[in-house]
C-alpha positions in Angstrom: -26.1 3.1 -60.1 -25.8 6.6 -58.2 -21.8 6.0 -57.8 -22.0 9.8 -57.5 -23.2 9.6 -53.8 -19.9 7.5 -52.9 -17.2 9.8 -54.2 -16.3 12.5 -52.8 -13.6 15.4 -53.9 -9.8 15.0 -52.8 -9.8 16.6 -48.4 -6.5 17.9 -47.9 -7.6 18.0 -44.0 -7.8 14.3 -44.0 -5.3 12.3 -42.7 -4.4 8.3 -42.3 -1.5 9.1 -39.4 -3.8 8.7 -36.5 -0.8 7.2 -34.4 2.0 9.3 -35.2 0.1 12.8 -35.5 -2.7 12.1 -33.4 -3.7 16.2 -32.9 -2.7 16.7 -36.7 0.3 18.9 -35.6 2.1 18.0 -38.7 0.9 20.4 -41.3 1.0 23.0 -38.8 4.6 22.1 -38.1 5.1 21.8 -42.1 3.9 24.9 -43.0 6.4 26.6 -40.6 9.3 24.3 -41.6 9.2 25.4 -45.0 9.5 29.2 -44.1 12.3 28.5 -42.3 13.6 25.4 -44.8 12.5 26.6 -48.5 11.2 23.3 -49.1 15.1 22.2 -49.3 13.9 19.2 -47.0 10.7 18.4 -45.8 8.8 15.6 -43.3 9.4 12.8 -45.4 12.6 14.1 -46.9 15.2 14.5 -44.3 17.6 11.8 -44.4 21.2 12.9 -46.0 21.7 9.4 -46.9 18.9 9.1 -49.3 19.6 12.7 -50.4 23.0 10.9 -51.8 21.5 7.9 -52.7 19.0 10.1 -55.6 21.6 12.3 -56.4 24.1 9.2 -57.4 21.2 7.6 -59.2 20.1 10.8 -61.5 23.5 11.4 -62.0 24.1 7.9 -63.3 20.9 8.6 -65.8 22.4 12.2 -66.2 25.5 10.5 -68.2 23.4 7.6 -69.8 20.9 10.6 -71.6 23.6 13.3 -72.6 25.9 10.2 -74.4 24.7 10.1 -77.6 26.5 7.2 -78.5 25.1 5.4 -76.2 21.0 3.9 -77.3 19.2 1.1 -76.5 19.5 -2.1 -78.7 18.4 -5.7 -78.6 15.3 -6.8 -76.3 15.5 -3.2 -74.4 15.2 -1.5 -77.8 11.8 -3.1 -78.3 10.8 -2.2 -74.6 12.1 1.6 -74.8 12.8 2.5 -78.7 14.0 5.6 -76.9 16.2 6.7 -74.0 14.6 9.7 -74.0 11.3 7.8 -73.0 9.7 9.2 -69.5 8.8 5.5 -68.9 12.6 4.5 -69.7 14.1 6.9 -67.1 11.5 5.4 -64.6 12.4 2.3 -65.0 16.0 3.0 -65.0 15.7 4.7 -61.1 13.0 2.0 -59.7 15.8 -0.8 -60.9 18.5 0.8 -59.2 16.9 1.8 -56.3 15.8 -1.9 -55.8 19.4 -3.1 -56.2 20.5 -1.1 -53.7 17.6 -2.0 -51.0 18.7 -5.9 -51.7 22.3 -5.2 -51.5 21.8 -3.4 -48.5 19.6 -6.5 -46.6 22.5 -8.7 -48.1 25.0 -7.3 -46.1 22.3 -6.9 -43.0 25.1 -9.3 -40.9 28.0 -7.3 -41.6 27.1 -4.0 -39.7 24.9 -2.0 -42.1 22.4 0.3 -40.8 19.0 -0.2 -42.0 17.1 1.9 -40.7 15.8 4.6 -43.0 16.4 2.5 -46.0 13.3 3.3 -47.9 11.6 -0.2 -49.1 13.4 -2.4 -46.6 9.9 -4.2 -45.1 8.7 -5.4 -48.2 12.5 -6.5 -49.9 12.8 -8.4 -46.5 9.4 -10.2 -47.2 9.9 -11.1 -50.6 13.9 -11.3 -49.9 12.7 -14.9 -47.6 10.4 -16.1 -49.7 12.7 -16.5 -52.5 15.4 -18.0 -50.4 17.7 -14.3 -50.6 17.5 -14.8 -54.3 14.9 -12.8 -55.5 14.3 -11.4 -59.2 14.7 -8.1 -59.7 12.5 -7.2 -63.0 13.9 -4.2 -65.1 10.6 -2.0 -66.2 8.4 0.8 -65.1 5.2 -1.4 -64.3 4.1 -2.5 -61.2 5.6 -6.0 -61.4 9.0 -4.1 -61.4 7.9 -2.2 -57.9 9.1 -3.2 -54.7 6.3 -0.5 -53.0 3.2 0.0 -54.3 4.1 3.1 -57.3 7.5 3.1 -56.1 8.3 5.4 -58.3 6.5 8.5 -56.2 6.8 6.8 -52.7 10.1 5.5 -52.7 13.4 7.4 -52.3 12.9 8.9 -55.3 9.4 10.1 -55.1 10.1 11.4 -52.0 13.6 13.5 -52.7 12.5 14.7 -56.0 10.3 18.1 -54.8 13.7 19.1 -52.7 15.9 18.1 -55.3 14.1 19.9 -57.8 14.3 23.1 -55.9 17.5 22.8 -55.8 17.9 22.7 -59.6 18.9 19.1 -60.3 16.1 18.5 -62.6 12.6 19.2 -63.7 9.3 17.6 -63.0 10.3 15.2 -65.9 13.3 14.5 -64.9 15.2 17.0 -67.6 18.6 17.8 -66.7 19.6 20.2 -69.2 18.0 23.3 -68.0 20.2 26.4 -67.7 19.7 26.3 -64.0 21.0 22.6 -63.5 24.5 23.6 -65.1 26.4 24.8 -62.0 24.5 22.5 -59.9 25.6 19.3 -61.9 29.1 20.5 -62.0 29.4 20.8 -58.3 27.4 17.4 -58.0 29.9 15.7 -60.2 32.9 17.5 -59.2 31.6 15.8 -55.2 30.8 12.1 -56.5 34.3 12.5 -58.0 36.0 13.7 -55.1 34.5 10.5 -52.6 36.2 7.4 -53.4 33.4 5.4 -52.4 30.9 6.8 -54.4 33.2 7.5 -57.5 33.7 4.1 -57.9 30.2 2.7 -57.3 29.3 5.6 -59.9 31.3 3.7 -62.2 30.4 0.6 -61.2 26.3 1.2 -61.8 27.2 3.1 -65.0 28.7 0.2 -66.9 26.0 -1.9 -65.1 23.2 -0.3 -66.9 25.0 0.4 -70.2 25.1 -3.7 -70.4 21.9 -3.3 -69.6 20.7 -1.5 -72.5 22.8 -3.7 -74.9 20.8 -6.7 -73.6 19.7 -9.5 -76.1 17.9 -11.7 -74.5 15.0 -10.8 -71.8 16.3 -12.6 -68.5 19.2 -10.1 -69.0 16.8 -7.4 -67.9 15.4 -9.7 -65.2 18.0 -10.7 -63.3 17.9 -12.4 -59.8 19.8 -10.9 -56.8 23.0 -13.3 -57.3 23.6 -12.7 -61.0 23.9 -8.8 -60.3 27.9 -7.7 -60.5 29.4 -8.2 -56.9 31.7 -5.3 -57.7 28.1 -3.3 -58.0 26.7 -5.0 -55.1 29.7 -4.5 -52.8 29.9 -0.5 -54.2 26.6 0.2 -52.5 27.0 -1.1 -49.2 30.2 0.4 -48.7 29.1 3.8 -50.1 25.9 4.2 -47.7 26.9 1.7 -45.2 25.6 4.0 -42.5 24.1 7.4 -42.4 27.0 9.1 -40.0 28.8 7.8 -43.1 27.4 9.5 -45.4 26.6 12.4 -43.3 30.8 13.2 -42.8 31.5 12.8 -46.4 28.8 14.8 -47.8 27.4 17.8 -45.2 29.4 20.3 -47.1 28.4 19.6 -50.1 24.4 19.5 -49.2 24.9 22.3 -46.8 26.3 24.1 -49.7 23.6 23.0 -52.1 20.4 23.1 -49.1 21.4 26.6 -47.7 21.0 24.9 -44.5 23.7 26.7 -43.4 22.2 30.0 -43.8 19.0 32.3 -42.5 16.6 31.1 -40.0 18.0 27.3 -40.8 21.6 28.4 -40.3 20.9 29.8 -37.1 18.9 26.5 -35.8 21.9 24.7 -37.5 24.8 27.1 -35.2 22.4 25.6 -31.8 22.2 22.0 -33.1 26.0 22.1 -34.0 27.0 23.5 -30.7 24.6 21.5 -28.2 26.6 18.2 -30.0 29.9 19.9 -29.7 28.6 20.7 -25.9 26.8 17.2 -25.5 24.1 18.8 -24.1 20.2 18.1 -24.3 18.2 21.3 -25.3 14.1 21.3 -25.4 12.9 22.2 -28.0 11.9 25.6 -26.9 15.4 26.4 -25.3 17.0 25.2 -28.9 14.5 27.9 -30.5 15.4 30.7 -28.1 18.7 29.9 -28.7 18.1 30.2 -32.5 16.3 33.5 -32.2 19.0 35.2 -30.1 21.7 33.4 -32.7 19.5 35.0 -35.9 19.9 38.2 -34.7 23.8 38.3 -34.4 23.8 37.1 -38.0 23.9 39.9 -40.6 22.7 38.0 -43.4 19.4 37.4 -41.7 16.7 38.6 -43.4 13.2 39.6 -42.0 11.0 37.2 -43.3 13.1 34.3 -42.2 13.8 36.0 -38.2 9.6 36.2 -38.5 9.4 32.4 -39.1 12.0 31.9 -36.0 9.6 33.9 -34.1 6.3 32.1 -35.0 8.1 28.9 -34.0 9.0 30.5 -30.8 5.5 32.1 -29.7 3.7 28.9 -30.4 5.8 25.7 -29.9 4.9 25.9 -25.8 1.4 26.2 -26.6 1.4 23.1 -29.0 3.5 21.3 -26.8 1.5 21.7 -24.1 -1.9 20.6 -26.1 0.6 17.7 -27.0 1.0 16.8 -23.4 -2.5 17.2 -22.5 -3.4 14.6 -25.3 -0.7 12.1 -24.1 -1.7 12.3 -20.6 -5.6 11.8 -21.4 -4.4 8.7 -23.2 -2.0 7.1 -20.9 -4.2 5.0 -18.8 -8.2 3.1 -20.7 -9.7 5.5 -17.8 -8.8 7.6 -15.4 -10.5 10.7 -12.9 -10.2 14.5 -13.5 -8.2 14.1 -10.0 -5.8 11.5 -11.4 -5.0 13.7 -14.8 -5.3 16.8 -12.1 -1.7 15.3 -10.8 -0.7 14.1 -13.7 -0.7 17.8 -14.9 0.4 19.2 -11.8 3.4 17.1 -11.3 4.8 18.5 -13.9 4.7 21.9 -12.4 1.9 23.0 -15.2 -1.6 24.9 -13.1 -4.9 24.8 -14.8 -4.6 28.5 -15.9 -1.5 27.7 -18.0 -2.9 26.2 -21.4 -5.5 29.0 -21.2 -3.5 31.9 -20.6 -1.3 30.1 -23.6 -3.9 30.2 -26.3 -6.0 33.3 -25.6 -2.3 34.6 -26.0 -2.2 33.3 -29.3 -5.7 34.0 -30.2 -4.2 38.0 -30.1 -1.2 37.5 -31.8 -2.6 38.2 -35.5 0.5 38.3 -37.1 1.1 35.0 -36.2 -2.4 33.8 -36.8 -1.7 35.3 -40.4 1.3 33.3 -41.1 -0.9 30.0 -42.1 -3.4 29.7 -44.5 -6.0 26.3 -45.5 -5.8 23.2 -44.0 -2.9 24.3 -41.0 -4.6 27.9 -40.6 -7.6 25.5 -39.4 -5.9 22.8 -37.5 -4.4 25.8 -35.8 -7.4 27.7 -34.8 -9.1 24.8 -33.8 -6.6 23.6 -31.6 -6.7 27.2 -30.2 -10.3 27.0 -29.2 -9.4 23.7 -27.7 -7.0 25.0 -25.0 -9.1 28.2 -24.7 -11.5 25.5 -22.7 -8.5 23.2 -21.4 -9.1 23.1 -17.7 -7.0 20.0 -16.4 -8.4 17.1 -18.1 -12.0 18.8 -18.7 -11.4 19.5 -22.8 -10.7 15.6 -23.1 -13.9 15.6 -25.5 -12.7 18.6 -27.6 -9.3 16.5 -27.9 -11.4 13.6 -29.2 -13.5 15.7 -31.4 -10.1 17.8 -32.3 -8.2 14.1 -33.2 -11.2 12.9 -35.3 -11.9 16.1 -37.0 -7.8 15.9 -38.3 -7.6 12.0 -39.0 -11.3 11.7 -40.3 -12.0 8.9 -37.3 -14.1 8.3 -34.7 -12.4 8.8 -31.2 -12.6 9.0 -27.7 -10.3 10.2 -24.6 -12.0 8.6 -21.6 -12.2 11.1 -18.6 -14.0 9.9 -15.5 -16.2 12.5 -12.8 -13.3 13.0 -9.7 
């Protein structure tokens, strides 16, 4: 069998998010984001309520690993011989993480927000089917998941590249680096200093010390009601709500982010002030804003003002390819004079998109700024709006959407 002629190397270019990045925008976007953001917080990492959420788990694992007193015995002892086991610390997060998501869907009636609460969709599916009493199995296999490998997709997976850049730990989960020092002691000194999370600090700690003294096996695989209340009760209070969480902790992971600071400070400044102001900045105006803001600030350095700029020169362009898109798709068909009004209602003239990219197209500096997959989703997208004429590059968007989500697509665009 010639399996050979059915595999195929790992395509970077590919994506499954046909409905949410439809033009492949994202890694464009991404790519920018992280000049500006240092990799501090990405796409999928952005939530300061699951930032907390890691940081209170690894810093309950933290104080299990440097106690030396304190080993695995009993039933856990012939699981893990060692607390120093890679597949031990797994297990120790994923079990966690999986009380908290059931705690959280427990107390669904009594205000909690649950949106953003990584995991929820599949707790509340197997949350019914065992009559909200499900077993939650203590172990680093897949029978121990709530998501398929949990352990790199759940809240977890997904904080650890941020919170590894900002010196919590390493790739395997070590905390004892030279780097992690003053970051643990401002982390502890925080969980301390919040009542709420102090005590369901405690209240997890002694939960999984137990846990490692366990003798028989159903003490590792408990169901929901047998888990402490005092635990349960700990979690839903602590991260009842992400406002919460946000008031009690944006110094500390503004302090710890650097969001506060550079290009990101600057954007931060606008965001803070159009609240303060209740007002409802574009995009583009909250950039402009940001760019005049950056240059008032004397810490700004050069390479992050140049990141403000790229934003700046080509969000109006992308947005308008973005609009173009959404108007093609709004109707099963429609003629070049219906998407002509569309397009002009908006007070946009045929000329605009391609005055917009063949600006672009000139701009080398900014063309320079990406590189591999986003460098090409750029360029292409360029070319596409180098042809827009008010509706007429509705099969380069097609061709544009498929060659970014590795589908077949069409954007239907009837004769006038």
């Amino acid at each position: 069998m010639y399996i050979e002629k059915f595999l195929t190397e790992y395509d970077d270019s590919l994506t499954g998010e046909l409905n949410v990045d439809p033009l492949g925008q994202l890694v464009i976007w991404s790519s920018w984001g992280q000049d500006i953001f240092h990799s501090r917080i990405t796409s999928i990492a952005n939530d300061v309520r699951q930032y907390t959420l890691n940081l209170l788990h690894h810093s309950v694992l933290r104080q299990i690993l440097v106690d030396e007193k304190l080993q695995t015995s009993g039933v856990m002892k012939g699981l893990y011989p060692k607390k120093q086991l890679h597949e031990f610390r797994v297990a120790c997060l994923i079990h966690l993480e999986n009380i908290y998501i059931y705690s959280m869907l427990a107390a669904e009636k009594r205000g909690v927000t649950l949106t953003g609460v990584q995991g929820i969709n599949k707790a509340r599916s197997k949350w019914n089917a065992a009559n909200k009493n499900p077993q939650i199995l203590f172990g680093h296999e897949k029978s121990s998941e709530l998501l398929t490998n949990q352990i790199a997709l759940g809240t977890n997976g997904r904080y650890k590249s941020p919170m590894m850049k900002m010196h919590f730990f390493s790739t395997d989960y070590r905390y004892d680096l030279p780097e992690s020092k003053p970051v643990w002691q401002a982390a502890e000194a925080f969980i301390r200093n919040v009542p709420e999370l102090k005590k369901l600090h405690a209240a997890a700690l002694t939960y999984m010390q137990l846990k490692m003294q366990a003798s028989h096996k159903r003490d590792l695989n408990p169901f929901f009601e047998d888990i402490p209340v005092g635990l349960k009760k700990a979690y839903v209070k602590a991260f009842r709500d992400p406002k919460m969480v946000g008031d009690y902790s944006r110094i500390f992971w503004l302090q710890r982010t650097g969001l506060d600071k550079y290009a990101a400070g600057a954007i931060y400044r606008v965001l803070k002030q159009e609240r303060l102001d209740e007002l409802e900045l574009t995009d583009a105006e909250v950039f402009k804003r940001a760019m005049h803001q950056a240059k008032s600030m004397p810490e700004m350095n050069e390479s992050d003002l140049r990141a403000l700029q790229h934003i700046s020169q080509a969000e109006p362009f992308l947005s308008l390819i973005d609009l173009m898109f959404s108007g093609l798709r709004r109707q099963s068909s429609q003629t070049l004079a219906e998407f002509r009004q569309f397009w002009q209602s908006r007070g946009l003239t045929e000329p605009d998109l391609p005055q917009k990219a063949a600006q672009l197209l000139e701009n080398d500096v900014l063309l320079s700024s990406l590189s591999g997959t986003p460098a090409r989703r750029f360029s292409a997208t360029i070319s596409t709006g180098l042809y827009a004429v008010a509706g007429r590059s509705g099969s380069r968007l097609a061709g544009l959407s498929s060659q970014d989500n590795g589908v077949k697509g069409a954007v239907p665009v009837a004769p006038a």
